[in-house]
Structure formats: structure tokens, C-alpha cells
SEVO-806416 format. One record per residue: residue in three letters; z, y, x of N, C-alpha, C in turn. Coordinates in steps of 0.001 Angstrom, whole numbers, plus 524288, in hexadecimal, padded with zeros to 5 digits. Layout:
SEVO-806416
> Ala,Z,Y,X,Z,Y,X,Z,Y,X;
...
***
This chain:
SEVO-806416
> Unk,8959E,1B36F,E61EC,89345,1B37A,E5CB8,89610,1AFA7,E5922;
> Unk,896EA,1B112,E54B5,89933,1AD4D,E5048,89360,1AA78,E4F81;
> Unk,89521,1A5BC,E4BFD,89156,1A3DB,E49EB,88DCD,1A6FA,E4666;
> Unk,88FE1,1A8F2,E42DF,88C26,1AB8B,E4053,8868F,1AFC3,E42FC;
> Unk,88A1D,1B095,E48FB,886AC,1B3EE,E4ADA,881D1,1B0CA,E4EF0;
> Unk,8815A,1AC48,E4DBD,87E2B,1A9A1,E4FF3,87961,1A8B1,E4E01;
> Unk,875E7,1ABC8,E4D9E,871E4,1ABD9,E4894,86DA8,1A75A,E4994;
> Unk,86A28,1A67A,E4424,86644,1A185,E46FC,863B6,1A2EC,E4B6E;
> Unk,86258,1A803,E4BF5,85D07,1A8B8,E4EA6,85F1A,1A76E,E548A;
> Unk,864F9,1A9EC,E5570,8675D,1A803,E5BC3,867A4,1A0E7,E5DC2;
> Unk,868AE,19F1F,E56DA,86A2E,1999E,E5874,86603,1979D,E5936;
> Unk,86195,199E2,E5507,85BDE,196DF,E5768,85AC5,19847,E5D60;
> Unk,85B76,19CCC,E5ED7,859A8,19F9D,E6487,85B8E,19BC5,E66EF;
> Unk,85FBD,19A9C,E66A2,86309,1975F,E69E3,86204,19115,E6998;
> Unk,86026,18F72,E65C9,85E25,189B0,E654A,858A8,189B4,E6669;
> Unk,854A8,18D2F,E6848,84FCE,18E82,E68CA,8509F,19064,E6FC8;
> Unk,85551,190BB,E720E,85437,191FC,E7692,8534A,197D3,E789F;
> Unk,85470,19993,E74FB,85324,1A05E,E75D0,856F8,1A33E,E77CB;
> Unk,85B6C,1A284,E779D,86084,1A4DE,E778E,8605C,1A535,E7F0C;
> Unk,862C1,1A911,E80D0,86516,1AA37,E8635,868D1,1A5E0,E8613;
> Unk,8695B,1A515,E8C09,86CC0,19FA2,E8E97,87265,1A109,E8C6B;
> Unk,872CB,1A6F4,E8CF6,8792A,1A74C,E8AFE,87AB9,1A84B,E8626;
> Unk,875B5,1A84F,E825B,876DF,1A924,E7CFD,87716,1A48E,E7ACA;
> Unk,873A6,19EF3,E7CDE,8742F,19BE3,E7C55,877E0,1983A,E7CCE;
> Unk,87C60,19B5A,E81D9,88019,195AD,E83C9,88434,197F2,E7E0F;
> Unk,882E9,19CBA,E7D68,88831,19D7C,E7951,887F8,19C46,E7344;
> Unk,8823D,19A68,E733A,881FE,1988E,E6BD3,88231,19183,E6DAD;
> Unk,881F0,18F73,E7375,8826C,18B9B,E7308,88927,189FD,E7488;
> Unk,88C23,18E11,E7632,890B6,18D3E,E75CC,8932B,18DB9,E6F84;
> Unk,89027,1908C,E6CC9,8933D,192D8,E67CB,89183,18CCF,E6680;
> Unk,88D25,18ABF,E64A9,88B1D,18550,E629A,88FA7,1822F,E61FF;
> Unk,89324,181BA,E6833,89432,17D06,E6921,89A3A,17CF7,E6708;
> Unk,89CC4,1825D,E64B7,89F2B,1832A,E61A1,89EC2,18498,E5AC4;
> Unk,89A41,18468,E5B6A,89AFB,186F2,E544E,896F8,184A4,E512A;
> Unk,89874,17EF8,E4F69,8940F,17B7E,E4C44,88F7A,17E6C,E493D;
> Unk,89020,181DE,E4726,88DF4,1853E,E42E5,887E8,18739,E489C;
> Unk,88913,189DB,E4D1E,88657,18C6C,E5084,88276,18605,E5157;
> Unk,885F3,1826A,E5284,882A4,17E9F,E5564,87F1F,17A9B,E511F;
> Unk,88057,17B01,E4C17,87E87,17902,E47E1,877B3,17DDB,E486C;
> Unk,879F4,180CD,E4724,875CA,184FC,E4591,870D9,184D6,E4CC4;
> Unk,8717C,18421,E5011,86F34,18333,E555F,86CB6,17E06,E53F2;
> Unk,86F66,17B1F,E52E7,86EF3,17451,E50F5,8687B,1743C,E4D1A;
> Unk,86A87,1787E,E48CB,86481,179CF,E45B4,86002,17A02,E4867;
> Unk,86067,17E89,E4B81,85EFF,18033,E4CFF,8597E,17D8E,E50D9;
> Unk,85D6F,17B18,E54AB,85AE5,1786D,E59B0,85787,173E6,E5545;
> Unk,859D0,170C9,E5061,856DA,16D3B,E4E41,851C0,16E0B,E4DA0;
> Unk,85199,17235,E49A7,84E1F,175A0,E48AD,84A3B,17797,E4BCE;
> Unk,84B22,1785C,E4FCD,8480E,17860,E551F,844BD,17571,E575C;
> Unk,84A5D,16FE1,E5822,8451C,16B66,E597F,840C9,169D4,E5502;
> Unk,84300,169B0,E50B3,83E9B,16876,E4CD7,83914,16C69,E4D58;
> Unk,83922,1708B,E4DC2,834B7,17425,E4DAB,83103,17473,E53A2;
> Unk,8343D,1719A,E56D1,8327B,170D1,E5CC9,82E74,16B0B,E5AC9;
> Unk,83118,168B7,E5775,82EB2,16467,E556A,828B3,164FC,E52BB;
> Unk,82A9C,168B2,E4F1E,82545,169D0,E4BC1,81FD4,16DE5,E5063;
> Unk,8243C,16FEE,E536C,8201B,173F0,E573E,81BF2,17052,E5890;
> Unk,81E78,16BDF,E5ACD,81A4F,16839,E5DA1,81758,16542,E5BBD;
> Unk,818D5,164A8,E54D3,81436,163B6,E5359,80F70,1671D,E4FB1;
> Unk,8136A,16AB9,E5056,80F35,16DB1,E4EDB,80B03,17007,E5272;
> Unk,80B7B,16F23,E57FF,8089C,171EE,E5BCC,80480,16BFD,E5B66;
> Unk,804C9,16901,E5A11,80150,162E3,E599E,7FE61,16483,E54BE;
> Unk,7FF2F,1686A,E508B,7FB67,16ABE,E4C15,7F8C6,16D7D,E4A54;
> Unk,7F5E0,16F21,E48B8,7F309,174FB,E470A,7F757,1775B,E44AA;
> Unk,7F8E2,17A67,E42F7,7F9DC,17F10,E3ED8,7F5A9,17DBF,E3AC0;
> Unk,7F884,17EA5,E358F,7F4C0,17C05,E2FEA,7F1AA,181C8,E2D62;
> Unk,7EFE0,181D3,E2D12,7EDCE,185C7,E2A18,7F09F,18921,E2786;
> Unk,7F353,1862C,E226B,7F622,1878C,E1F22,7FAB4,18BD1,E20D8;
> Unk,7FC8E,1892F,E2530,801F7,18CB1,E2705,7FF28,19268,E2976;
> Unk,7FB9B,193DB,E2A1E,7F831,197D2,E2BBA,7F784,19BB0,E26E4;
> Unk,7F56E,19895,E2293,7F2A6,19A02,E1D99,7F84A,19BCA,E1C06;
> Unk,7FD99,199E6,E1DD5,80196,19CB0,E16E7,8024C,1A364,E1BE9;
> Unk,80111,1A381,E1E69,80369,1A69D,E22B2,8002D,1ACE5,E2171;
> Unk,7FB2B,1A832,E2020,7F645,1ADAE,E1F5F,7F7F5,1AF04,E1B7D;
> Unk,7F82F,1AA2C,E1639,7F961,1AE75,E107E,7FEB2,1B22A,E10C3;
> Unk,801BE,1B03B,E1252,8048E,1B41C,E1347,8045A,1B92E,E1419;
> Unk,801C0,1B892,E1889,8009B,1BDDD,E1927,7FE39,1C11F,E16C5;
> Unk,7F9CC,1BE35,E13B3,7F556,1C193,E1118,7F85E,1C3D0,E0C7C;
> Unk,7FCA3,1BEC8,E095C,7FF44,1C028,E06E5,80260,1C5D1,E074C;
> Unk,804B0,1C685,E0B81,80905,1CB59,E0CD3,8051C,1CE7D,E0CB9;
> Unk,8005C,1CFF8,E0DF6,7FCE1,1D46F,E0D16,7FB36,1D76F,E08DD;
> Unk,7FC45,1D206,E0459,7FA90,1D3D8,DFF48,7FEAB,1D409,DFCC0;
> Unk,80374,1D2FA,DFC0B,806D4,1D5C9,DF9B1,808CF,1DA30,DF85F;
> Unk,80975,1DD97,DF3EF,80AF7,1E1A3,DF485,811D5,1E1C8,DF46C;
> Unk,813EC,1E695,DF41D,81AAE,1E6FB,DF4CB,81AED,1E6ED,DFB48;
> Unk,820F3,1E5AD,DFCD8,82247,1E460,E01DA,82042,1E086,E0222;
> Unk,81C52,1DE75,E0633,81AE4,1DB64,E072E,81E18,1D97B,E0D6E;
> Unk,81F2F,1D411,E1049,821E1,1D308,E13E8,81B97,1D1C3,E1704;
> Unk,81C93,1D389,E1B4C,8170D,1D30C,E20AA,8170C,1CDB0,E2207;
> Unk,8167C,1CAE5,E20D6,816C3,1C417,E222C,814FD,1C4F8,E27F6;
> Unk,80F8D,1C759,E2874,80EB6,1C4B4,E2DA7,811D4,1C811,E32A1;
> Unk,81493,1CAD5,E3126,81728,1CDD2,E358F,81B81,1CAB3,E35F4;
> Unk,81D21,1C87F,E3132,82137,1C4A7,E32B8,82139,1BF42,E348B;
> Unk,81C41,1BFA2,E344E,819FD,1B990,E34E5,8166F,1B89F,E39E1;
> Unk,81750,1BB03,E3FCC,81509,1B97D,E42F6,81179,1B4A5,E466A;
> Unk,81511,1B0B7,E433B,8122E,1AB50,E43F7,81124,1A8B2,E3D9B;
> Unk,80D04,1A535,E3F40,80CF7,1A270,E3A7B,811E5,1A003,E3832;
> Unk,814CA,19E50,E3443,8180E,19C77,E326D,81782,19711,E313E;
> Unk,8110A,19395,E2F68,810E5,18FB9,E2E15,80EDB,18D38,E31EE;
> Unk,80EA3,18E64,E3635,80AA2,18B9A,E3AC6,80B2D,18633,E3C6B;
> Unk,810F3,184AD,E3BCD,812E9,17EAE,E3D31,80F56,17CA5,E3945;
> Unk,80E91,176C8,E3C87,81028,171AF,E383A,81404,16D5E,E3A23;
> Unk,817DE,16C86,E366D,81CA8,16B3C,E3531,81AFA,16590,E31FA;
> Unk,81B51,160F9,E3537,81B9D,15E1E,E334E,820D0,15AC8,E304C;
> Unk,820D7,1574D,E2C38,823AE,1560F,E2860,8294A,1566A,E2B7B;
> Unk,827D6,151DE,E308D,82E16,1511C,E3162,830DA,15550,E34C6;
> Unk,82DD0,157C1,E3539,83088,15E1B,E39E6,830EA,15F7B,E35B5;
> Unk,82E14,161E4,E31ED,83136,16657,E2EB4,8355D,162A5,E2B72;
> Unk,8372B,15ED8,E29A4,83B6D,15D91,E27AF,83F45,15DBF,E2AEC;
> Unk,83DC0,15D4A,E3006,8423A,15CFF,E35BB,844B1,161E2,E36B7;
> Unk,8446E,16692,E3408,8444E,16B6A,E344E,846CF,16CC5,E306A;
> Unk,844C2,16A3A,E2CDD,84945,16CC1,E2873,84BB9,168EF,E27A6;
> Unk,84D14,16582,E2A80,851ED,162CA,E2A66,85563,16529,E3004;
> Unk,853A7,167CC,E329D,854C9,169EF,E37CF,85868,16F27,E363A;
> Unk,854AC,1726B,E32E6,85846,17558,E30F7,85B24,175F1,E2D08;
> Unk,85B44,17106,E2A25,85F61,17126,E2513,85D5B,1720F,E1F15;
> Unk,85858,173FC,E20DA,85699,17670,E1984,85915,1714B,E15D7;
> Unk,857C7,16BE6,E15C5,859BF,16A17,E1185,85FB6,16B45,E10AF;
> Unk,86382,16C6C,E1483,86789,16C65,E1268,869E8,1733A,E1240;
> Unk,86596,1762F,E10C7,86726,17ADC,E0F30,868F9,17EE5,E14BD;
> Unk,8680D,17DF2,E1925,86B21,17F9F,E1D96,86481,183A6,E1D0C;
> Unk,867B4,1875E,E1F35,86444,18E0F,E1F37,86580,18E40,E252D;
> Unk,85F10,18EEB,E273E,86040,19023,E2DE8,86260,194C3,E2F57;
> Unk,8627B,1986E,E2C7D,865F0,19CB9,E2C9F,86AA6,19E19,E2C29;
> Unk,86C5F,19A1F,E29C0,87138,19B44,E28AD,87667,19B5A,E2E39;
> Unk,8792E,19E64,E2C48,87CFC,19EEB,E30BF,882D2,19AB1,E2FCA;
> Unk,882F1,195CD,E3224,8882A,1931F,E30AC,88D4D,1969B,E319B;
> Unk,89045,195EF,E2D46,894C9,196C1,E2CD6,895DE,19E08,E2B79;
> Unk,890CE,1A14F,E2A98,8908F,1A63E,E2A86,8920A,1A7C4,E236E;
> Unk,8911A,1A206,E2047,891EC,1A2DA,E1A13,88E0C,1A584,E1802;
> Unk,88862,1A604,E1B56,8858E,1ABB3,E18DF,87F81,1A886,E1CCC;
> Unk,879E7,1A8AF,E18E4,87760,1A811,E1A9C,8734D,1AE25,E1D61;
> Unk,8764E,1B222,E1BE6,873CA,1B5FE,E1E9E,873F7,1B871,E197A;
> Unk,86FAE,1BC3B,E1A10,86E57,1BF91,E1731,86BC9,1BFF0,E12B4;
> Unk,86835,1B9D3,E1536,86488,1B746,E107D,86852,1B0D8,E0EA7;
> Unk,86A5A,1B0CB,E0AD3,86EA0,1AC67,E079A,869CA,1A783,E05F3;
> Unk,869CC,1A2FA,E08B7,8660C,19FE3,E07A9,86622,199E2,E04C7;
> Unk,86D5A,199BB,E0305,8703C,1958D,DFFBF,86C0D,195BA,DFA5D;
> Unk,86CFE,199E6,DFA1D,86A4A,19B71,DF3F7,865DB,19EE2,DF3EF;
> Unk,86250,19DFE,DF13D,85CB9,1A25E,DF0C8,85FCD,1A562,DEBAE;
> Unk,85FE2,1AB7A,DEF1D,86107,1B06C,DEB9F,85E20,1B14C,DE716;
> Unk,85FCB,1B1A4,DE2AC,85C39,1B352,DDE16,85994,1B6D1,DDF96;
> Unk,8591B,1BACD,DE270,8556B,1BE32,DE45E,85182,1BBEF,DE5E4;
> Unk,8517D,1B95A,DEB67,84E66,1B773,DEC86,849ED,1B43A,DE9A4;
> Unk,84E1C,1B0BB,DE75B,84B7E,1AD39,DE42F,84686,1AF9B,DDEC0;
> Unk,849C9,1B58E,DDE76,8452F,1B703,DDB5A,8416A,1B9D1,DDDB4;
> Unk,84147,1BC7D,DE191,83C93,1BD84,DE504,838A0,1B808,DE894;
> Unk,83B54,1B352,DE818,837B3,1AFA4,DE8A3,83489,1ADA2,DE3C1;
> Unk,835A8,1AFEA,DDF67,83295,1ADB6,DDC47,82F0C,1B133,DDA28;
> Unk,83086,1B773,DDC6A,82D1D,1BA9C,DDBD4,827AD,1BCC3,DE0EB;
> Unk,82BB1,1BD89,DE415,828C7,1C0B6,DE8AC,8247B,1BE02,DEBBF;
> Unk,820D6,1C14C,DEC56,81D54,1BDCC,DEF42,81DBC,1BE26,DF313;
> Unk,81A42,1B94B,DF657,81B9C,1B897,DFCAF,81955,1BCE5,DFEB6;
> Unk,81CFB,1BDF1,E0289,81AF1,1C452,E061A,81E12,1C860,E03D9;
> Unk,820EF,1C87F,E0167,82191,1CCE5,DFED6,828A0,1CDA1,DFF5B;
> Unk,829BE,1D2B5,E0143,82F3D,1D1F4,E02DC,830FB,1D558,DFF31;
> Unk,8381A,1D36B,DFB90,83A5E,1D3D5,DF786,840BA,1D5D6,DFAE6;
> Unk,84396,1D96D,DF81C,8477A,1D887,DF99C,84B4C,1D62C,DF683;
> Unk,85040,1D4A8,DF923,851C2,1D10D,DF837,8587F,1D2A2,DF652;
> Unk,85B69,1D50D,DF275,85EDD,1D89F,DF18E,86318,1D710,DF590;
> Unk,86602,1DB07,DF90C,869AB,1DACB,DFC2E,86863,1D898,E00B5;
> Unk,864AB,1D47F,E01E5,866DD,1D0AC,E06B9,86067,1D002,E08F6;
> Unk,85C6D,1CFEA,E070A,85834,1CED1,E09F1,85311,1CEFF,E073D;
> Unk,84F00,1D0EC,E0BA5,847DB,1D072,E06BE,8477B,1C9D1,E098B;
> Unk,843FD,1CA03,E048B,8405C,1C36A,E054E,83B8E,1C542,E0493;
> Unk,837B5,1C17A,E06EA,83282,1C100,E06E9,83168,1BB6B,E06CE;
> Unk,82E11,1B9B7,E0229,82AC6,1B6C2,E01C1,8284C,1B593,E04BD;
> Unk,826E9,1AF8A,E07BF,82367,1AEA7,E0BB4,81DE0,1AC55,E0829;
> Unk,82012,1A918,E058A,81C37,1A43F,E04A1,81E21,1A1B0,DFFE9;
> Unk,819D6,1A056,DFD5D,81C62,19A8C,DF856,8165C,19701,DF98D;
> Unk,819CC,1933D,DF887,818C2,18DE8,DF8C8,818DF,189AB,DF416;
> Unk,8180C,184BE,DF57E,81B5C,18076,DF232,81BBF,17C15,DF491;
> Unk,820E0,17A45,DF438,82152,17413,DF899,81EC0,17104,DF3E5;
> Unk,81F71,16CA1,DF6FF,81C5E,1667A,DF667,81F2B,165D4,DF21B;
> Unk,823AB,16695,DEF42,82575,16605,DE9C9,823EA,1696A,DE604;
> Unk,82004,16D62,DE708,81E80,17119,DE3EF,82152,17572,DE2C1;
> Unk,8277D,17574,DE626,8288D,17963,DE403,8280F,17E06,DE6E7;
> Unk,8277F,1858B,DE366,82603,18890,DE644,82A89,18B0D,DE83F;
> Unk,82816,18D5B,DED69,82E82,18E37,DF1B5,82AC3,193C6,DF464;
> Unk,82EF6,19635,DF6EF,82CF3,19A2C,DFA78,82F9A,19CFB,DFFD3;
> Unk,82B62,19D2B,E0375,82F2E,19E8F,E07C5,82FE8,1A4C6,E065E;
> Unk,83451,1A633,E09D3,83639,1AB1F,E08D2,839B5,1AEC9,E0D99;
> Unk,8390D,1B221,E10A5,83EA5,1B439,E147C,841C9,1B854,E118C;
> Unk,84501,1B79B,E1467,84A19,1BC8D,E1281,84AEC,1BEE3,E1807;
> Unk,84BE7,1C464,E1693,84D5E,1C792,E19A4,850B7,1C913,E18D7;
> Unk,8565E,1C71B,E1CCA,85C42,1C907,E1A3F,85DF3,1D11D,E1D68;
> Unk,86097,1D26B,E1C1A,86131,1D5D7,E1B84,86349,1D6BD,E22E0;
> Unk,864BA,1D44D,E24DF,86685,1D455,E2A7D,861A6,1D36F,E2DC1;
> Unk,85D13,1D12C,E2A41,85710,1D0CD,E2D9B,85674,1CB85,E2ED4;
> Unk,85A3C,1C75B,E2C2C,85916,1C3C8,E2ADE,854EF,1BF34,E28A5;
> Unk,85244,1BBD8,E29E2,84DB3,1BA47,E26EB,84CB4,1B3E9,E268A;
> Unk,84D30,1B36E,E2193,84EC2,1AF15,E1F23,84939,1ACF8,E1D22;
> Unk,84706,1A7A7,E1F35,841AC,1A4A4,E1BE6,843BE,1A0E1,E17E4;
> Unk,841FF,1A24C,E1480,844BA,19E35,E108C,83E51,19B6D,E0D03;
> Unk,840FA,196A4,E0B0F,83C31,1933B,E05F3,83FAC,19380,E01E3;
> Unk,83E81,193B9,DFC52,84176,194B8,DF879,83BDF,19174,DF51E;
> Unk,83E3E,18D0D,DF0FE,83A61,18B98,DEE31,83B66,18AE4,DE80E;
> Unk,8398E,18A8F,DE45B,83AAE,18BD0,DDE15,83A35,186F7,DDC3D;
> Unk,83FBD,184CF,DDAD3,840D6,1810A,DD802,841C6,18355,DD165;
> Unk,83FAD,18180,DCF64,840B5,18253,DC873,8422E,186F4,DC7E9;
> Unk,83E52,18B5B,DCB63,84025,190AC,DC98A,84569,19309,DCC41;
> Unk,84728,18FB8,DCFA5,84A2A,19083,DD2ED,84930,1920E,DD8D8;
> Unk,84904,19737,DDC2A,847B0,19709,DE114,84CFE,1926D,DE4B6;
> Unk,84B5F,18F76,DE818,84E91,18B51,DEA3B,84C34,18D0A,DF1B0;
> Unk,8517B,18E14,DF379,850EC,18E50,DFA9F,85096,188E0,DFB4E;
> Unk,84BDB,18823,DFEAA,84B38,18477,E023F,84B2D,1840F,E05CF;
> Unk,84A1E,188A7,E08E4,84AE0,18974,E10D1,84BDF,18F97,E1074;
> Unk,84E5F,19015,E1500,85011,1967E,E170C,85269,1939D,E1B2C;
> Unk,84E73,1997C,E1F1D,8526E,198D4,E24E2,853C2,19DA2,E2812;
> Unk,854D0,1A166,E2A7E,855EA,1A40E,E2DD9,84FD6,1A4E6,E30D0;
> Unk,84D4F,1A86D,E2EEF,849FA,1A7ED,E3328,84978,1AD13,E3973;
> Unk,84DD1,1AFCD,E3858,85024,1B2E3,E3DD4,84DF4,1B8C3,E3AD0;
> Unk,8509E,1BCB3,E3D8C,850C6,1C192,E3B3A,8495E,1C459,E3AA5;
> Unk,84B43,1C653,E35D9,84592,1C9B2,E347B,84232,1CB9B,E37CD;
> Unk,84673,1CF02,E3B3A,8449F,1D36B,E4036,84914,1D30A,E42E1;
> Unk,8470E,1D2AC,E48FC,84B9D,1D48C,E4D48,84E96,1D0B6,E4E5C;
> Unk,84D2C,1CAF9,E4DC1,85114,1C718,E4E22,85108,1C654,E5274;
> Unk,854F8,1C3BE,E552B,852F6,1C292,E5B75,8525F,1BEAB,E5C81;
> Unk,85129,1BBAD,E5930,84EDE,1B4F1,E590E,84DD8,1B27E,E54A7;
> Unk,847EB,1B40C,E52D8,84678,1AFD2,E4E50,8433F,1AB7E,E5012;
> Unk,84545,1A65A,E4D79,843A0,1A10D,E50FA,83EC8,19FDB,E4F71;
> Unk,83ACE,19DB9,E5145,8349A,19E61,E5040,8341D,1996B,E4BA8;
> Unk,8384C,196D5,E4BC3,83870,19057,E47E7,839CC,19350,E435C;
> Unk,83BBA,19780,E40DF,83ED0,1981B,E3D79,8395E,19582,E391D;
> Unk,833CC,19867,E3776,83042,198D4,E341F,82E30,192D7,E3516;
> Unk,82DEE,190AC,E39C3,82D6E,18BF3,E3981,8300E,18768,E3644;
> Unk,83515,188CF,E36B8,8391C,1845F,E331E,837E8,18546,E2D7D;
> Unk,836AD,18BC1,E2C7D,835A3,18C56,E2852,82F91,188B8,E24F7;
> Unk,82C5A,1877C,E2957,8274A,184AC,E29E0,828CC,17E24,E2906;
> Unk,82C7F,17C29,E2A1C,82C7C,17A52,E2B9A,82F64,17721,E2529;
> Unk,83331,17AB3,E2353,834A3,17975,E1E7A,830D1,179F8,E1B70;
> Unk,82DAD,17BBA,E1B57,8297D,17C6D,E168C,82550,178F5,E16D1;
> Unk,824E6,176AC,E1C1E,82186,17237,E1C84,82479,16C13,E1AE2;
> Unk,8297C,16C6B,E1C89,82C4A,166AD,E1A3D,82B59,1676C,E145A;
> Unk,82C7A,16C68,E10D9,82DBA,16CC1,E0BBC,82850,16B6E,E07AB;
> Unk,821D9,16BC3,E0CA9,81CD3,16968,E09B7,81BD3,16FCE,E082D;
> Unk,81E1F,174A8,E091F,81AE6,17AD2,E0746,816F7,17AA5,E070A;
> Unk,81284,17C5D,E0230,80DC9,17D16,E02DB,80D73,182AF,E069C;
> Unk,80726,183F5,E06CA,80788,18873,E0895,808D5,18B16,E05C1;
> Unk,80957,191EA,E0590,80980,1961E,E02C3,806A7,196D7,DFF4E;
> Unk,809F4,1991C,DFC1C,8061C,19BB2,DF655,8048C,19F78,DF8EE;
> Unk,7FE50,19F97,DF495,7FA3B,1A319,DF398,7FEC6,1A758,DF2D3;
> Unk,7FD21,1AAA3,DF0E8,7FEE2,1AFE9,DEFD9,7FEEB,1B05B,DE91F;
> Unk,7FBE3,1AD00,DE64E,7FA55,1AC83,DE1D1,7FC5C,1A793,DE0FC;
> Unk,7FE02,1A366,DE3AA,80071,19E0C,DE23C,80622,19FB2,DE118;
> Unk,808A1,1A3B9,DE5FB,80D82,1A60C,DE64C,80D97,1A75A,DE056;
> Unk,80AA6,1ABF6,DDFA6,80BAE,1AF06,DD9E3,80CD9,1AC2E,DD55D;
> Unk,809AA,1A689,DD6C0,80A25,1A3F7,DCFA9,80E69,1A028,DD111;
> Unk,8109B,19E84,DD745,813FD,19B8B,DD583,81993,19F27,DD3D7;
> Unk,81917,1A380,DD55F,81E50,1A78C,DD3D2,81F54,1A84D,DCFDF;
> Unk,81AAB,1AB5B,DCC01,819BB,1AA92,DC866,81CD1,1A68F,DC480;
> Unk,81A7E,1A11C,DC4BF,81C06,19C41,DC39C,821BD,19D12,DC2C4;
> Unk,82444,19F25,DC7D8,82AE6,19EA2,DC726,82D34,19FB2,DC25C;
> Unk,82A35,1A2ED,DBF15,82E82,1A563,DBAB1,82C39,1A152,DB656;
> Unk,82A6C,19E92,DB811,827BB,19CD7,DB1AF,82A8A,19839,DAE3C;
***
């Protein structure tokens, strides 16, 4: 396999212990030649211990209410939408907010995986191409279906991928942001936060979260890290359905 053909979901398999003895001796032979393979494993395994970290204390906590409650509106939400609506809970087999992530684990995490310095867990080193879904820059497309579309509701996306709205929020600075996936055209699926500076949509996290359908290894941490950033960043819960509307609204004004 070239590098490029080393995708996250194998390197996670493989830093998670999943991989066969002989699939394993050969991404740990490739490692020990090709900085880029052993950098990206390096993530990986960090990332790991940190959430082994938070596991254990979170098994010392209840589950909060709240992370229950954005799970339900959701759903109730996707029921009442009209258009294409996206099935949240078919995609959503486990709860999503169930951790609690205290201050210094979730900063340990996204310092684990790079968000302050712009590093995309998806991305493929040295491939020149973050996939299908381009995450340097938020697409004017996009950017205008986040200020329109409501959560639940799947848009397509010209040439390269649909998005769906998960959720809006507002961090501890007040400003309003929203989670969102992309579905790249190869079956790709991208979680991203995108938040509105001065009328500006601004990326703040995107990661790889393993193929739509048919992948042969999506890692169970992926929605966690995603938890995990939104708890360092102070996210309230989810908008109402009617909080959503007027802060959208708001955008053009």
C-alpha cells in the first residue's frame, strides 16, 4: 500500500488493536519507514489514551440529563420537518452526548488531535487533497446552507457532497456556531462545527468520522472527540427549533 492508501479507519484499527497479526506487522513495518504513516498512528494512539482517560471517569458519573435531552429534540425535530428530511435516529444508534468530559481531558484531546493548529483528522498526509469534502476553507455553498437550513434537513451540495445540519448552539463567547456532516461523494462522512463571526461562517473542528455505509471500521471515539470539543469550547445545549429560526433569521440583518 502507498501511503495514501492507508486510510484512518485501518490506522485507527490498527492503533485500537483490531487489525490481524499480519496486517498489523506490515503497517508497523511501513511506520518504521514512512514518518507521515507513523506521525498519523502517533495521533492516533494519543487520542486513545486520552479517551481511556475520560472513560474512567466517566464510569465514576451519571450521564447529565442534558446530553439525553439534545438527543430527544433531535429527533422529535427530524419528525417534524418537512422536505428531505435526514433519519437522525437510524443514524444515531447510541447517544452522542452521554460522556462527561471534564475541563482538562477535553483540552487534552484537542490538543491530542491538533484542532488548535488546524490539523483535520482526516486528512491524508502528503495526498495534497483532503478528500472529497475540502476543509482549509468553508465553501460558499456550504456556508450558505448553514445559515439557512435547518437542523435535520438534508441539502445538496453542487458537485461533491449533501450536508445536514445537526445542531446550533452558542459557546461561552456567545458566538452562534453549528454542528453539521458531509457526505462526500465516495461515501465519505465528515463532522464538522462551523461558527458565525461578523456574518462570516468560520471552521472550527472537522474530522473524518469513517464511511457513511459499508465501512469496515468506524472507530466508536470518533462522536466522542467530537463531545469532547464542544465541551472544552463551553457549547450550550441545542436550539429550540424556534431559537434556531430567529437566530438564522438574525444572520441577514
Amino acid at each position: 500500500m502507498t501511503t495514501e492508501e492507508y486510510s484512518d479507519e485501518i490506522l485507527m484499527a490498527y492503533s485500537d488493536g483490531e487489525l490481524a497479526p499480519d496486517e498489523a506487522a506490515r503497517i508497523a513495518a511501513k511506520a518504521e519507514s514512512d514518518p507521515d504513516i507513523a506521525a498519523r498512528i502517533s495521533v492516533f494512539r494519543r487520542t486513545g489514551e486520552v479517551l481511556s482517560m475520560a472513560a474512567a471517569e466517566r464510569n465514576r458519573m451519571a450521564p447529565p440529563v442534558e446530553s439525553h435531552a439534545r438527543i430527544r429534540a433531535q429527533l422529535a425535530r427530524s419528525s417534524g420537518n418537512g422536505g428531505q428530511v435526514v433519519d437522525l435516529q437510524a443514524r444515531r444508534n447510541r447517544p452522542r452526548r452521554s460522556a462527561i468530559w471534564s475541563g482538562a481531558i477535553a483540552a487534552s484531546i484537542a490538543l491530542a488531535i491538533g484542532i488548535g493548529g488546524g490539523y483535520w483528522l482526516g486528512q491524508q498526509p502528503g495526498s495534497g487533497s483532503t478528500g472529497p469534502v475540502q476543509v482549509t476553507q468553508l465553501d460558499p455553498a456550504i456556508a450558505e446552507k448553514l445559515s439557512s437550513l435547518p437542523s435535520g434537513e438534508t441539502a445538496s451540495i453542487p458537485g461533491e457532497v449533501s450536508m445536514t445540519p445537526v445542531a446550533s448552539f452558542e459557546l461561552a463567547s456567545g458566538e452562534f456556531c453549528r454542528e453539521y456532516e458531509l457526505i462526500g461523494t465516495s461515501g465519505s462522512r465528515t463532522v464538522s462545527v462551523a461558527c458565525n463571526e461578523a456574518g462570516n461562517w468560520k471552521l472550527r473542528f472537522a474530522m473524518d468520522a469513517g464511511a457513511a455505509s459499508g465501512g469496515e471500521y468506524v472507530p466508536a471515539s470518533s462522536l466522542e472527540i467530537l463531545d469532547a470539543y464542544l465541551s472544552s469550547s463551553g457549547a450550550s445545549a441545542p436550539m429550540s427549533e424556534e431559537s434556531e429560526r430567529a437566530a438564522l433569521s438574525s444572520l441577514g440583518e
